[in-house]
C-alpha positions in Angstrom: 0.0 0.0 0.0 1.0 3.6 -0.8 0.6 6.9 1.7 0.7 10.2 0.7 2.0 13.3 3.2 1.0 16.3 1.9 1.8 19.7 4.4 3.5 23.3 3.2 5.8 22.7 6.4 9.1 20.0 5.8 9.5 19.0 9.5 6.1 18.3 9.8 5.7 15.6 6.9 9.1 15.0 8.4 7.5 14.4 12.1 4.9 11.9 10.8 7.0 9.5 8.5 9.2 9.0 12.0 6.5 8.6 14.2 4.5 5.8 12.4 6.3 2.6 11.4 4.7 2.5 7.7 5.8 -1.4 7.2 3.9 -2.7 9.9 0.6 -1.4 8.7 1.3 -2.4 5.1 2.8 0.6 3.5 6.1 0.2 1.7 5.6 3.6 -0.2 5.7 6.9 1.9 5.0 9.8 -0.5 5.2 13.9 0.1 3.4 17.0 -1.3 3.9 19.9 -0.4 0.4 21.4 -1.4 -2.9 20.6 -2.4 -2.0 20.6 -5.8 1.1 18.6 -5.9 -0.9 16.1 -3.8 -3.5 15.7 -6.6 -0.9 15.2 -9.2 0.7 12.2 -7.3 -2.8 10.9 -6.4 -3.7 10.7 -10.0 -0.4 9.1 -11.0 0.1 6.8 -7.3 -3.2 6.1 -6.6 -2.5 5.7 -2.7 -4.6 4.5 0.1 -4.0 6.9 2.6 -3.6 10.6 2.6 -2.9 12.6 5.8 -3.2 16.0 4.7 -2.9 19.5 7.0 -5.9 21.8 6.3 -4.0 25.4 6.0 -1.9 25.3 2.6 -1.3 27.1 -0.2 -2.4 27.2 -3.4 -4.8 24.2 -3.0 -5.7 24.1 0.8 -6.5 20.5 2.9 -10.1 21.2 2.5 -9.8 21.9 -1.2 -8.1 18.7 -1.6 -10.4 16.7 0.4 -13.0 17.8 -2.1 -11.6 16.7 -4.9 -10.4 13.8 -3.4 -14.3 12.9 -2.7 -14.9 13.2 -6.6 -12.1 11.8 -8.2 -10.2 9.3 -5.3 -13.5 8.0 -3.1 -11.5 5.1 -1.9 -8.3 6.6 -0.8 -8.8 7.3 3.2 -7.9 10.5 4.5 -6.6 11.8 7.9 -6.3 15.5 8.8 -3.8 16.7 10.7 -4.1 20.9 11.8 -2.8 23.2 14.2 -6.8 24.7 14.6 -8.9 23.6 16.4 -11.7 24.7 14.6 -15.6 23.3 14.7 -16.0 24.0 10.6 -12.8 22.5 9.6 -14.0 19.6 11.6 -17.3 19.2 10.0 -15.8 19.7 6.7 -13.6 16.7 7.7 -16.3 14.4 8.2 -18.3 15.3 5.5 -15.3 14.8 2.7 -14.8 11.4 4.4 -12.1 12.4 6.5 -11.7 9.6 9.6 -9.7 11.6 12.3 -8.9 15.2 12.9 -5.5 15.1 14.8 -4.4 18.7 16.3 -0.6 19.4 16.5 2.0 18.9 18.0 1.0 15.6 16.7 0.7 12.5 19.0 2.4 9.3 18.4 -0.1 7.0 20.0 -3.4 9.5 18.3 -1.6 9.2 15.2 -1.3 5.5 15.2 -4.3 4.8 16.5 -5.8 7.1 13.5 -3.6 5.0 11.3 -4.9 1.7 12.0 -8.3 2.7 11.8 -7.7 4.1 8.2 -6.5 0.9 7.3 -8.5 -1.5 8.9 -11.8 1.0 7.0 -9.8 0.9 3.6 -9.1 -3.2 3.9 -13.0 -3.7 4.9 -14.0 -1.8 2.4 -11.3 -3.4 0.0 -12.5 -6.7 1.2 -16.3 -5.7 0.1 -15.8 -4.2 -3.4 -14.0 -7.7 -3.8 -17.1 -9.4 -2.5 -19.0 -7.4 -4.7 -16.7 -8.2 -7.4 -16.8 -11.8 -7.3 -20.5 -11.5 -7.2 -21.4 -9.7 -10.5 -18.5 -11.7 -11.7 -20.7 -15.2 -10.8 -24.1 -13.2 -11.8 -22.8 -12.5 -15.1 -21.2 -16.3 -15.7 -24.5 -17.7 -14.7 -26.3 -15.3 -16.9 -26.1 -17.2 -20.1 -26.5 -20.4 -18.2 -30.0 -19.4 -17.0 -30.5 -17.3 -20.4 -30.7 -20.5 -22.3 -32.1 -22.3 -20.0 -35.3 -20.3 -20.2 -35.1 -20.7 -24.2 -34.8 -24.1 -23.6 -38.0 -24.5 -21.2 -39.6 -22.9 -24.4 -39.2 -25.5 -26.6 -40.3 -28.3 -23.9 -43.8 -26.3 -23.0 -43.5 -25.8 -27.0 -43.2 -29.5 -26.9 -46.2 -29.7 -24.6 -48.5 -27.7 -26.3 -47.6 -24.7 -23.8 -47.4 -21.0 -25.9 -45.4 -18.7 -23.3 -48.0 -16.4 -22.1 -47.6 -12.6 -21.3 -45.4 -11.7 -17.7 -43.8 -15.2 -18.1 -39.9 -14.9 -17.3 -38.9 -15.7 -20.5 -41.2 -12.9 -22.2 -39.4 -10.7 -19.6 -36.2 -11.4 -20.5 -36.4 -11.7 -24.3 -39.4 -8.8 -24.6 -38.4 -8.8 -28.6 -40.0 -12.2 -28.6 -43.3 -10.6 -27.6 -43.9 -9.4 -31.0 -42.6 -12.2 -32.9 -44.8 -13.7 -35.4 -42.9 -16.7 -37.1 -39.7 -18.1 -36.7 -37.2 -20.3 -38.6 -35.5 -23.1 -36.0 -31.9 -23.7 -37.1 -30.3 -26.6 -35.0 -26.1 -27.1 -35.1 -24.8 -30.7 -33.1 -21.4 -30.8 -31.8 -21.3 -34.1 -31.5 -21.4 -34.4 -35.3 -18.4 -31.1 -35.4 -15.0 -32.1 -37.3 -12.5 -34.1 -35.2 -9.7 -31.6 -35.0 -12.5 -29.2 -33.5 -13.9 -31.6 -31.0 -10.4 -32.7 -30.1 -9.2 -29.3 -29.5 -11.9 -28.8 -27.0 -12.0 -32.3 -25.9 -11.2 -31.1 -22.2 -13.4 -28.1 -22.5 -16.7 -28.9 -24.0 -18.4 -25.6 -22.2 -15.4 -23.2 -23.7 -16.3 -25.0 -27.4 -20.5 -23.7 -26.3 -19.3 -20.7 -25.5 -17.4 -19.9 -28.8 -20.1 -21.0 -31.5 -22.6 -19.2 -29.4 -21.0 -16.3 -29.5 -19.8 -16.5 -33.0 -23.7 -17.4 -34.1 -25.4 -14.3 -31.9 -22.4 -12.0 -33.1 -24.3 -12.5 -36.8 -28.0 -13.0 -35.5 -28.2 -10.9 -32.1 -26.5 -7.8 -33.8 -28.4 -7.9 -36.9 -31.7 -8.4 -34.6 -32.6 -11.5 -36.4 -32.8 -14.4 -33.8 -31.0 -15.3 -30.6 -28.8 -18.4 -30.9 -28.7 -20.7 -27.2 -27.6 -24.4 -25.9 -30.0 -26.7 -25.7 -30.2 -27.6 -22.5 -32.5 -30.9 -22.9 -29.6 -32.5 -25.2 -26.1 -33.2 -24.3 -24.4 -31.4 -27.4 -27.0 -29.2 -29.3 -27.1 -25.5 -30.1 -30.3 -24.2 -31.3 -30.6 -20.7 -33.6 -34.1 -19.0 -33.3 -35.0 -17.1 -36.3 -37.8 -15.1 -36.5 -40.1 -12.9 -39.2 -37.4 -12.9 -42.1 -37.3 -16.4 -44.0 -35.8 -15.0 -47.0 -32.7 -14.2 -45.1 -31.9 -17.1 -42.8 -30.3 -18.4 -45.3 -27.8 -15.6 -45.8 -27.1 -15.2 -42.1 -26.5 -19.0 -42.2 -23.9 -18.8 -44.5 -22.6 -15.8 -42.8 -22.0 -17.8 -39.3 -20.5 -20.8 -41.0 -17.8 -18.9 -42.5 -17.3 -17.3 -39.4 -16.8 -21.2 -37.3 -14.5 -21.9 -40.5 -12.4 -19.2 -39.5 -12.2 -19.1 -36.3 -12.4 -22.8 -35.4 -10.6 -24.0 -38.9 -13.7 -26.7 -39.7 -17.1 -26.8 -40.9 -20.6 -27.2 -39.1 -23.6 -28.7 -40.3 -26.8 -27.0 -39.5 -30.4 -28.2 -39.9 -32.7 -25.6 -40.7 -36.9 -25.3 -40.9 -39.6 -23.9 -42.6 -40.8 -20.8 -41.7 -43.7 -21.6 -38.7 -45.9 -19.1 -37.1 -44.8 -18.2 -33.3 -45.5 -19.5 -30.5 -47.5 -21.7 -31.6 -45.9 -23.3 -34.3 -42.1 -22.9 -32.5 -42.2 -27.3 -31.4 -42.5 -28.2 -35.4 -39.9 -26.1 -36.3 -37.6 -28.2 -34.4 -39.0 -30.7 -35.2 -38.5 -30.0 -39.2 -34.8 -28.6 -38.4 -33.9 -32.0 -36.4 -35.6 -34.1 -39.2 -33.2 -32.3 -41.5 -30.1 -32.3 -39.6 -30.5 -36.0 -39.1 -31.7 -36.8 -42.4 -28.7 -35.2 -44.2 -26.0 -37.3 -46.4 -23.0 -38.1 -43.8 -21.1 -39.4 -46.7 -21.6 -36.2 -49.4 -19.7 -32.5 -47.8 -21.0 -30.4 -50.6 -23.9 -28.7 -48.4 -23.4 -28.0 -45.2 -26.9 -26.2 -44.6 -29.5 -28.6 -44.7 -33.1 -26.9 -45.4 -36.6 -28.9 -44.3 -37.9 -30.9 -47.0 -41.6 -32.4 -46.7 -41.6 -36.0 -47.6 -41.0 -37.8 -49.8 -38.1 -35.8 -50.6 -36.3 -36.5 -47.5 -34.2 -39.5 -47.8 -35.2 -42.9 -46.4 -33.6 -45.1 -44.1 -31.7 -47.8 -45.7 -32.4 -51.6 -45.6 -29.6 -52.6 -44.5 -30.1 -53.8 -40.9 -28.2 -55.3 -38.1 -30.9 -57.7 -37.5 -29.9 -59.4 -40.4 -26.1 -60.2 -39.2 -26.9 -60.6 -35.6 -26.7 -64.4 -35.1 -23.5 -64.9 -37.1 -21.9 -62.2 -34.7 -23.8 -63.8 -31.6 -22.3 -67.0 -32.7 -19.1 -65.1 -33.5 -18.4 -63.3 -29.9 -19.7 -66.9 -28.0 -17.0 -68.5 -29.9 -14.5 -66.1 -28.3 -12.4 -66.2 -31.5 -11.4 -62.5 -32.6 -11.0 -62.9 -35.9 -14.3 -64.5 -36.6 -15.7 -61.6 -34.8 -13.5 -59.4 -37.3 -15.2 -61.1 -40.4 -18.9 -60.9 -39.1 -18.8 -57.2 -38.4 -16.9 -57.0 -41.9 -19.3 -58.9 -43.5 -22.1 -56.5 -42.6 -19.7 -53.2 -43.0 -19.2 -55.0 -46.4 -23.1 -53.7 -47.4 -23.2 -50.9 -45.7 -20.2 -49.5 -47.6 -22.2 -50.0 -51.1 -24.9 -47.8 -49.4 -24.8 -44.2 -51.1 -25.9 -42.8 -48.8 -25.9 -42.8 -44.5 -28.1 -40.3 -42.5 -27.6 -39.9 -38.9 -31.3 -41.6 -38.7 -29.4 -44.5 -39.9 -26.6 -44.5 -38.1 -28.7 -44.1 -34.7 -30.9 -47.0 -35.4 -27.8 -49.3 -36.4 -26.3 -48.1 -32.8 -29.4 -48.7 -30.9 -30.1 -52.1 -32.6 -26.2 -53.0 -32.0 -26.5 -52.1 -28.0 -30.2 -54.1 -28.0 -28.6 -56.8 -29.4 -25.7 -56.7 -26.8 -27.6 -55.9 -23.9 -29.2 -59.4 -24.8 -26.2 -61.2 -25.2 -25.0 -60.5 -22.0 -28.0 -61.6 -20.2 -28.2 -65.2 -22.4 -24.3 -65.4 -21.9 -24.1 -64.7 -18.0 -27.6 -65.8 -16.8 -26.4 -68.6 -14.9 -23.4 -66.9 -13.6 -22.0 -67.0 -10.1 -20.7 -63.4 -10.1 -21.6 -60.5 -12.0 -19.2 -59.7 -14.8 -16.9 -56.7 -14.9 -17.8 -54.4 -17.7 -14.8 -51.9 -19.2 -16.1 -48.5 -18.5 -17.6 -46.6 -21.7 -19.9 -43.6 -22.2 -23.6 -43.7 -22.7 -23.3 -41.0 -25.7 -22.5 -42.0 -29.2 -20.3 -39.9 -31.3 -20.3 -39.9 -34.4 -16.7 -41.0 -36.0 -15.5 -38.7 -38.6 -12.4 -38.5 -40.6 -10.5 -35.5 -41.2 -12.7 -33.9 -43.5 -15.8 -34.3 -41.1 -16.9 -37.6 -43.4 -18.7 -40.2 -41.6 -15.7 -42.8 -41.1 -17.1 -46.6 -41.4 -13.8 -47.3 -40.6 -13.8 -46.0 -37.2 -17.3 -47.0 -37.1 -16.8 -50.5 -37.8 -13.4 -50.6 -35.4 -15.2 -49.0 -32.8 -18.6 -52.0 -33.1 -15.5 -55.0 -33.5 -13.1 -53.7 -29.8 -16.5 -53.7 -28.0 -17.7 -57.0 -29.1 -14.0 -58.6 -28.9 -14.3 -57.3 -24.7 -17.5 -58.2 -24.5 -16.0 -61.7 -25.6 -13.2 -61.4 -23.3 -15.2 -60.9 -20.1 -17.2 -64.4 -21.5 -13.8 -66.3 -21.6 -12.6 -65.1 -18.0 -16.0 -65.6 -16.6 -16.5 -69.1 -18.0 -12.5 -70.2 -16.9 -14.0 -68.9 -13.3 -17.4 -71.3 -14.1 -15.5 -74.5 -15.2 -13.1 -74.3 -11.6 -14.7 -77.6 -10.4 -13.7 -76.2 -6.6 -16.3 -73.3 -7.5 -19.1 -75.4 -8.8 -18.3 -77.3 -5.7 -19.1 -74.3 -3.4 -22.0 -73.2 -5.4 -24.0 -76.7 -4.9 -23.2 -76.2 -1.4 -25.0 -73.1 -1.0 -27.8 -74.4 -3.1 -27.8 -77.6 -0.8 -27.0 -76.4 2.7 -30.0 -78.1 4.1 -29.1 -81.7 3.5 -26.6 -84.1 4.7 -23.6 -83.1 2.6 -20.9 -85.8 2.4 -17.4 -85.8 1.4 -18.4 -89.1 -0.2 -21.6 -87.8 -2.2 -19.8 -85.1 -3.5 -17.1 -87.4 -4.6 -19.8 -89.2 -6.6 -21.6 -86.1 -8.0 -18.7 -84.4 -9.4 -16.6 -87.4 -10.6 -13.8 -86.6 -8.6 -11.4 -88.2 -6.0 -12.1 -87.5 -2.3 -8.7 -86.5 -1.2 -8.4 -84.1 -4.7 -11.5 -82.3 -3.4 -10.1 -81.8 0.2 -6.6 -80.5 -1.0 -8.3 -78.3 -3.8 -11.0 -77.5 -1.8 -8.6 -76.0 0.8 -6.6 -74.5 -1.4 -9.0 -72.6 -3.0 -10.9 -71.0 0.1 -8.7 -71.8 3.0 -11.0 -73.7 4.9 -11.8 -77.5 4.4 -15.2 -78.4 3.2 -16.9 -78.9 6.3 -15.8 -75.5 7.5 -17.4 -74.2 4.3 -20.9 -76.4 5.3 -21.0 -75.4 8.6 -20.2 -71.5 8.2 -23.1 -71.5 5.3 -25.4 -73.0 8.0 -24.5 -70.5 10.9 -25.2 -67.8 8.3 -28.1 -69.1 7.2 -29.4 -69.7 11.0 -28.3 -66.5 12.6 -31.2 -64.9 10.2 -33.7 -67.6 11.4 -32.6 -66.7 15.0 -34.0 -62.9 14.7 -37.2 -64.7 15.0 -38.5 -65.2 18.6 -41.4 -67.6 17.3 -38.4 -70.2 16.0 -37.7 -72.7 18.7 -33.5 -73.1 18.6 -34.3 -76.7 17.7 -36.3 -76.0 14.7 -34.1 -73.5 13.5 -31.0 -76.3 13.2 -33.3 -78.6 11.6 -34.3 -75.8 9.0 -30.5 -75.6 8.3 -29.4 -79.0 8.1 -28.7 -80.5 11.3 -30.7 -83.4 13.1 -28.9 -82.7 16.4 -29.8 -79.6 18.5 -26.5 -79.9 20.4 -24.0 -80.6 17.9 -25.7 -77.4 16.1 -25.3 -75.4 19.3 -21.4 -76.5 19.5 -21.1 -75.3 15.8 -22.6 -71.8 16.3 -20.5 -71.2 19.4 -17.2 -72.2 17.9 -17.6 -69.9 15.1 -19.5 -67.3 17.2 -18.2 -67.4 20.4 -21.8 -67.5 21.7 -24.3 -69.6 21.9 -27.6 -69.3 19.9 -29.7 -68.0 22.5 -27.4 -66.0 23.5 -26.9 -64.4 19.8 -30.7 -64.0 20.1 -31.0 -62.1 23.1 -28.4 -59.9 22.0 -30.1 -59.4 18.3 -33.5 -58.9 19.3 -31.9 -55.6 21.9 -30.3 -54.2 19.5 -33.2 -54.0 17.1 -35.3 -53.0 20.1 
């Protein structure tokens, strides 16, 4: 911090720098003035936090500069410091802000004291232009947020069959849309954006929002055309509303795309509608610019604004299902050979890449039918598991693989379909080398079979294997021998029948497999350390 001295006398600016130790109250820079108008040169230029001023000066006199100060320095804190002791010099001190009026000869414990409460006033008031600060800063970032927000509730009650009606927050804040008439939807994906862009911004997706936006309502805001927001019911959409001039959306179209070539070196795809009357029309222009968006050629970059055509014009989806190549692949990923998962995706790539063309209808509903058909898989393949299978993490959103260019790439496409069916195989090998452990089938017939007399002999015969084997292997595999493994299933199972009071003890070792109340009893209490009535009592307290 910076404080300034300003008094006509030398010894007295002299006096105060001594008396105070500046450093400990945060000032490194002591500055001098000897009038009222030097002072308000070096405030302009300094900009200090404190002045202590004398009020008899001159040229420009204390009072003089306080006035000024109170214009053109309102933050800088000021301290008078005068050889009258005069009521109106006073009063004019307080009302130019002044926070002490010290009388000379100065006082070293006044003037300190006068000190630290100028500091302490400037660092609250420091402390609350910061608050304030950081506040508009956070109202102005969650502006937009809740800006598009409200343009996005307009499309659901849209949706709905909800027109906005008049005082509705929306309305408020967009009062142009008041006397719209019809509008012109234009829709722009990022998911479907060239790879160098989305890569770019692959660890900012909200800075990649916040450029187009601002690129699109540069064009549309300024020329008072539309308003351009994100979308906030889908994950990657930005939505342009266009309103009473059809003949020029497409102009204004061209106009933004050249400016995201430019500035993010790649080109966008938008879909655009008809012109519809507004409000009431506003949920089948999105509708038409969706159907257009997704209905465009992913294979053909010679338009990249795609207008609303009324079928039949709009292209069809293609015949060439998944359905049709679903059981060789099945057969394919059971088999847990790679490379005749490799030739059954191939095989159906092999028809799809004589297509001509591939919307992103298509594409969607070749995605969908490949996950249904997964999904199943994974349920016919694990049903009768022990344990559940470990899945590789993925994400739930598709994006759309494109080359370079922005070309829909059935290369990357067809890679992407072949690693998640070759892991999908993988966890079915690892999960059926855990199923074939005989040591694991031998545990789960236990735990089927807990209630009857399990032998060392009978499971001998059941599972064609030599006694001794299954006591070595047996142990091996869950440190404990067999009968450990019976008798800690049945305490389990019979500490759940205990919470019962209507259960007699003796029923309850029946019910688990043991004709002998006593032997039962000896069990629990080894593994326990109580005894089953005593596990009872002390169950049935603690649930009350």
């Amino acid at each position: 911090m910076k404080v300034l001295l300003v008094d006509d006398e030398k010894h007295v600016r002299k006096t105060v720098r001594k008396l105070i130790d500046w450093e400990a109250f945060g000032f490194h820079t002591v500055l001098e003035a000897e009038d009222g108008t030097e002072a308000v040169e070096l405030i302009r230029e300094q900009r200090p936090q404190l002045v202590i001023t004398d009020i008899m000066m001159p040229v420009k006199s204390g009072l003089e500069l306080m006035e000024w100060m109170e214009l053109h320095a309102a933050d800088c804190k000021k301290i008078v410091i005068s050889g009258f002791n005069d009521f109106e010099f006073v009063r004019h001190t307080v009302k130019y802000g002044g926070t002490d009026y010290l009388l000379k000869p100065i006082d070293r414990g006044h003037l300190q004291e006068a000190v630290g409460k100028a500091v302490a006033s400037w660092n609250e008031a420091n402390r609350a232009k910061l608050q304030f600060h950081e506040k508009n800063k956070e109202v102005n970032e969650l502006k937009p947020m809740y800006r598009d927000k409200l343009l996005s509730r307009l499309l659901t009650d849209a949706a709905s069959g909800s027109a906005p009606l008049p005082g509705e927050s929306y309305l408020r804040e967009f009062p142009e849309l008041a006397a719209v008439r019809s509008c012109q939807v234009v829709i722009l994906d990022l998911n479907t954006m060239q790879r160098p862009i989305r890569d770019k911004y692959k660890a900012s997706v909200d800075l990649l929002f916040f450029s187009v936006l601002n690129i699109c309502n540069d064009f549309v805001q300024t020329g008072g055309q539309g308003t351009a927001f994100r979308n906030w019911n889908k994950p990657y959409e930005i939505v342009l509303l266009l309103w009473d001039e059809p003949d020029m959306a497409a102009r204004w179209l061209r106009k933004i795309s050249d400016g995201l070539n430019r500035t993010l070196k790649g080109a966008v795809d938008f879909g655009i509608s008809a012109a519809c009357s507004f409000p009431d029309g506003l949920d089948q222009a999105y509708t038409q610019a969706l159907e257009a968006l997704n209905g465009r050629n992913l294979l053909d970059l010679a338009a990249r604004i795609h207008e609303y055509r009324p079928s039949p014009a709009m292209p069809r989806i293609g015949t060439v299902r998944f359905g049709k190549y679903e059981e060789k692949t099945r057969l394919a990923v059971r088999s847990g050979n790679h490379e005749q998962i490799r030739l059954a995706v191939s095989e159906w790539f092999r028809d799809i890449r004589a297509m001509p063309a591939i919307t992103m209808e298509q594409l969607k509903m070749w995605w969908d039918e490949f996950n249904v058909a997964r999904a199943g898989w994974v349920e016919e393949f694990f049903r009768q598991c022990h344990e559940s299978p470990q899945w590789p993490s993925e994400s739930g959103q598709f994006v759309v693989p494109l080359d370079e260019d922005g070309r829909l790439s059935l290369t990357l496409l067809q890679q992407t379909m072949t690693n998640r069916l070759i892991e999908l195989s993988q966890v079915l090998i690892s999960m059926q080398a855990v199923n074939s452990n005989p040591m694991r089938e031998i545990a789960r017939y236990i735990e089927t079979h807990y209630t009857q007399d399990i032998t060392l002999q009978d499971i001998s015969a059941r599972f064609h294997l030599n006694r001794e084997y299954i006591s070595r292997k047996f142990k091996l595999e869950f440190q404990e021998t067999m009968i450990d493994f019976v008798n800690r299933i049945r305490v389990e199972k019979a500490k759940l029948l205990l919470i019962s009071p209507y259960l007699k003890v003796a029923q309850i070792a029946q019910m688990v497999g043991y004709h002998d109340e006593k032997y039962f009893s000896r069990v629990f209490k080894k593994q326990e350390q109580m005894t089953p009535n005593e596990f009872r009592k002390q169950a049935l307290k603690e649930l009350g």
